[in-house]
N, C-alpha and C positions, 0 to 999 in steps of 0.2 A: 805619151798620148793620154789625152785625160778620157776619161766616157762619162757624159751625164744623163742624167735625166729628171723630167719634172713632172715631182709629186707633192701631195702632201696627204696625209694620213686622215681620212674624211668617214664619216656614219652617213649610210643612205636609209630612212626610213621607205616602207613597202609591204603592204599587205599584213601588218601584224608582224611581220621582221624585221630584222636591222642586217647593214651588211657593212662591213669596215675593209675598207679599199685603198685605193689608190686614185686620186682625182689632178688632173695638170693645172697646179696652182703656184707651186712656187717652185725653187729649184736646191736640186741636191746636187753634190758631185762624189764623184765614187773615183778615186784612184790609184787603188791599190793593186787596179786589174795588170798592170805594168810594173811592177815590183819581178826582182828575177824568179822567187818564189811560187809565182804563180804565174812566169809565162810555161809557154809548153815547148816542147822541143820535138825533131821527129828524129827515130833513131833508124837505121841499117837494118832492119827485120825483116825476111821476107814473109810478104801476106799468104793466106792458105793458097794451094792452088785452085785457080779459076776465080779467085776474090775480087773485084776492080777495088781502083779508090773510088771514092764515090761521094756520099751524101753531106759527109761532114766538110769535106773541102774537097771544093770541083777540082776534076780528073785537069783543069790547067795550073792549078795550084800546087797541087801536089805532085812530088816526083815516086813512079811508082815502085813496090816496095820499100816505101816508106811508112812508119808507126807514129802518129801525131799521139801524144803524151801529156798530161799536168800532172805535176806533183800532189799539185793542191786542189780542190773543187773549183775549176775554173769560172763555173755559173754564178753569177750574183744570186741567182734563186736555186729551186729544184734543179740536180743534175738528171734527163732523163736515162743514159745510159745506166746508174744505179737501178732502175727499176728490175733490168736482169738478174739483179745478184740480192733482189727485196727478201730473202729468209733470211739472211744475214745482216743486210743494211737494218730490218724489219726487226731483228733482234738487239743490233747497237742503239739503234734509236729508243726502244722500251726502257732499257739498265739507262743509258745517259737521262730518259725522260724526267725517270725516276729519281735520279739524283738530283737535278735542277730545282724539280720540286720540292722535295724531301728539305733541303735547306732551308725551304722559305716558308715550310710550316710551321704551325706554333703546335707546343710540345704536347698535347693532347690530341695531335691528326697524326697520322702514318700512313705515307705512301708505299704499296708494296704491290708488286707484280704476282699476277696471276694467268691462268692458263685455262683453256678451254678447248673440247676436239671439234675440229673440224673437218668433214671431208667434203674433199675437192672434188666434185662432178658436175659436169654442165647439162643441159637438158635440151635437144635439139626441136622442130618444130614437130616430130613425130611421137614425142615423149621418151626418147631414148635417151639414156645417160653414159658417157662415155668418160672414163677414169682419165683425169689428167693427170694424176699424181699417182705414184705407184703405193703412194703409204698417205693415210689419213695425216692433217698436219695438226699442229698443235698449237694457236698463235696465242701471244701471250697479249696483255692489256696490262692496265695500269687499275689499281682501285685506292682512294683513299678512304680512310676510316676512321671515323669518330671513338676513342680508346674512352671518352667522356659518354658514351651513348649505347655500351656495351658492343663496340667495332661494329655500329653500324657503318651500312656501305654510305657514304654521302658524294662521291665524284667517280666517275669511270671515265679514261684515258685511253681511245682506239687508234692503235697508226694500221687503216684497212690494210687486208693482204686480197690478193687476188679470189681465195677462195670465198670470201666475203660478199662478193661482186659479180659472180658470175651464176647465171641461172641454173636453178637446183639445190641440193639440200644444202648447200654452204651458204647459199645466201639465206635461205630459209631459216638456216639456224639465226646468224647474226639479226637477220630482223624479230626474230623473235625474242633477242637478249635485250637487244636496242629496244622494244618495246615493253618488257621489263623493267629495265632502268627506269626508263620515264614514269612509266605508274608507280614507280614504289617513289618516286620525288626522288631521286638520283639525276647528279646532272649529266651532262653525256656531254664528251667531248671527240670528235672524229676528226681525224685527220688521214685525207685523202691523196695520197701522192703516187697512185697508180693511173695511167690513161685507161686502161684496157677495163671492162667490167662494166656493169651496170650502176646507175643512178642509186643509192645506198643511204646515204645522210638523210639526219631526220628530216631538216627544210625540207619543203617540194619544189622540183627543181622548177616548177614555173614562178614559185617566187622570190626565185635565186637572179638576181641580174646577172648576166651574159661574163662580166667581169671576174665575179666570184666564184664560175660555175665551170673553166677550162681555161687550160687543163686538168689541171687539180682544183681540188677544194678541202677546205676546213669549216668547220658547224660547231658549232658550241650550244646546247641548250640546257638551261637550267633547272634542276628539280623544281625549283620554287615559282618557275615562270613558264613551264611546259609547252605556253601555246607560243613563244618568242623564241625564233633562235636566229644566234649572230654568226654571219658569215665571213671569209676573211677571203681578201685576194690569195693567189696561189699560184706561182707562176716559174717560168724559170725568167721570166727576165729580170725581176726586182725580190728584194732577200724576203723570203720566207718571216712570216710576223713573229711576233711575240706574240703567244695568243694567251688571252684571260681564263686563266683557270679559276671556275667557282668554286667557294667551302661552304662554309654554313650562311646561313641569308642572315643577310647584316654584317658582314667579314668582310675586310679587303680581298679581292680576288689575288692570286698567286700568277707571274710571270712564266711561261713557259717558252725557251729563245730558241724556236722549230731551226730556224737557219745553223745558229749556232753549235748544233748537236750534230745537225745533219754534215754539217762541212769537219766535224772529228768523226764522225762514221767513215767518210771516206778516207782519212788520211792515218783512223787507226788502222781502216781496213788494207790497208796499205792499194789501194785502188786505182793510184797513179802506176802501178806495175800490172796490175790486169787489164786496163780500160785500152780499147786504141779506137780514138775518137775519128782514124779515119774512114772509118764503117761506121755507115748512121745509128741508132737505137733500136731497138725493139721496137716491134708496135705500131699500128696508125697515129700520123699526125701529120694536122693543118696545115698546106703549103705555106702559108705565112709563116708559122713557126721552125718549117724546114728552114726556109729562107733566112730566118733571121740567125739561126744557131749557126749554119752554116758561115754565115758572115762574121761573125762575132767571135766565136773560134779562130777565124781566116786571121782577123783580125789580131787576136790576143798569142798566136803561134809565134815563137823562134825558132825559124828553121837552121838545123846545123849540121853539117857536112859528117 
């Protein structure tokens, strides 16, 4: 079976932003989703008791006590079931960032990871704050360095973590780092691939189009260009960008292949042995987007005896 769809790679000017998307203009084809590699299989496991099948493949689809499996990252985009296990996906992602970058600097920049505390508490509409995390966390980011400018900072690299996003002193911090950045001419780049949490990224989100703003999003703004920042689609249905990493103003920007890292996070993670995609995700989300994973899943399964 082939699966297509039709894109093509477009900039939408708005408000003093840009937003780089996906617009139906021409057509691609994608068929690797059928390759044995990456169908999925269900195996003989029994579910917890009192579990149904459920979300990911209707209760006719599926025989129950049955484990629906991929090897491989089944999604052409964002897998949301990863979001459960984001301290660890959250940590493969940062080491892989960094290497991808790292190659493609010229030898006076240096990419190296760093680390920041954060603690996790929400804050409800009475002012109470309730621990969700039994231990402060620690998330790491990405910083490049001018070795020629005596290591100053010139790019920071954020993949959010939940405690970022959610009301109270974790998001308080990050916005106050994020706001750092930008006044010192640091460019900031965020990348969003959690549902859950609050509105975070520098854009604001009413001058985000609909496209680039859900599920996920990514924001790129430039030290040099503060009041411009560029958004990118984010999705699971289409692969995760290559998003434009800034250096110094006047330098070719650096490649960064989000998909690419993110689809060896799961298969170093060995994640095809933890995930059973017969139980839906974590988290709210879109009856369109139910719908559609569930189909598509449905769709890409070999079931076997």
């Amino acid at each position: 079976m082939e699966w297509e769809f039709h894109s093509r790679f477009a900039n939408w000017g708005f408000g003093g932003s840009s937003c780089f998307g996906f617009e139906k203009l021409s057509k691609l084809h994608y068929t690797g989703f059928t390759s044995p590699s990456l169908e999925g299989t269900l195996e003989r496991t029994p579910l917890p008791k009192g579990v149904e099948p459920d979300k990911a493949i209707s209760a006719e689809q599926q025989p129950r006590g049955m484990r629906l499996k991929f090897s491989k990252n089944p999604f052409p985009g964002m897998n949301p079931w990863l979001e459960e296990f984001w301290r660890d996906i959250h940590t493969s992602l940062i080491t892989y960032a960094r290497d991808a970058i790292q190659r493609q600097l010229p030898a006076d920049l240096v990419a190296r990871v760093e680390e920041y505390l954060a603690v996790d508490e929400s804050t409800d509409g009475n002012n109470v704050r309730s621990r969700r995390q039994a231990e402060p966390q620690t998330p790491r980011f990405i910083e490049i360095v001018d070795l020629r400018a005596g290591r100053r900072v010139i790019a920071a690299i954020e993949f959010l973590s939940l405690a970022n996003k959610l009301e109270g002193i974790g998001k308080s911090q990050y916005v106050r780092k994020q706001t750092d950045f930008l006044s010192s001419g640091v460019s900031l780049v965020e990348i969003d691939l959690i549902r859950q949490g609050g509105w975070v990224v520098a854009v604001e989100k009413g001058n985000c189009p609909t496209e680039c703003s859900m599920p996920y999003r990514i924001c790129v703004t430039r030290g040099f260009e503060p009041d411009i920042s560029e958004v990118y689609l984010a999705s699971y249905r289409h692969p995760l960008p290559q998003v434009r990493i800034p250096l110094r103003q006047g330098e070719p920007d650096v490649l960064l292949p989000v998909q690419s890292i993110l689809d060896d996070a799961y298969v170093n993670g060995r994640y095809g042995n933890l995930i059973d995609y017969s139980r839906g995700p974590d988290g709210p989300m879109e009856q369109v987007d139910e719908t559609w994973i569930r189909d598509f899943l449905s769709s890409n399964a070999q079931r076997e005896a």
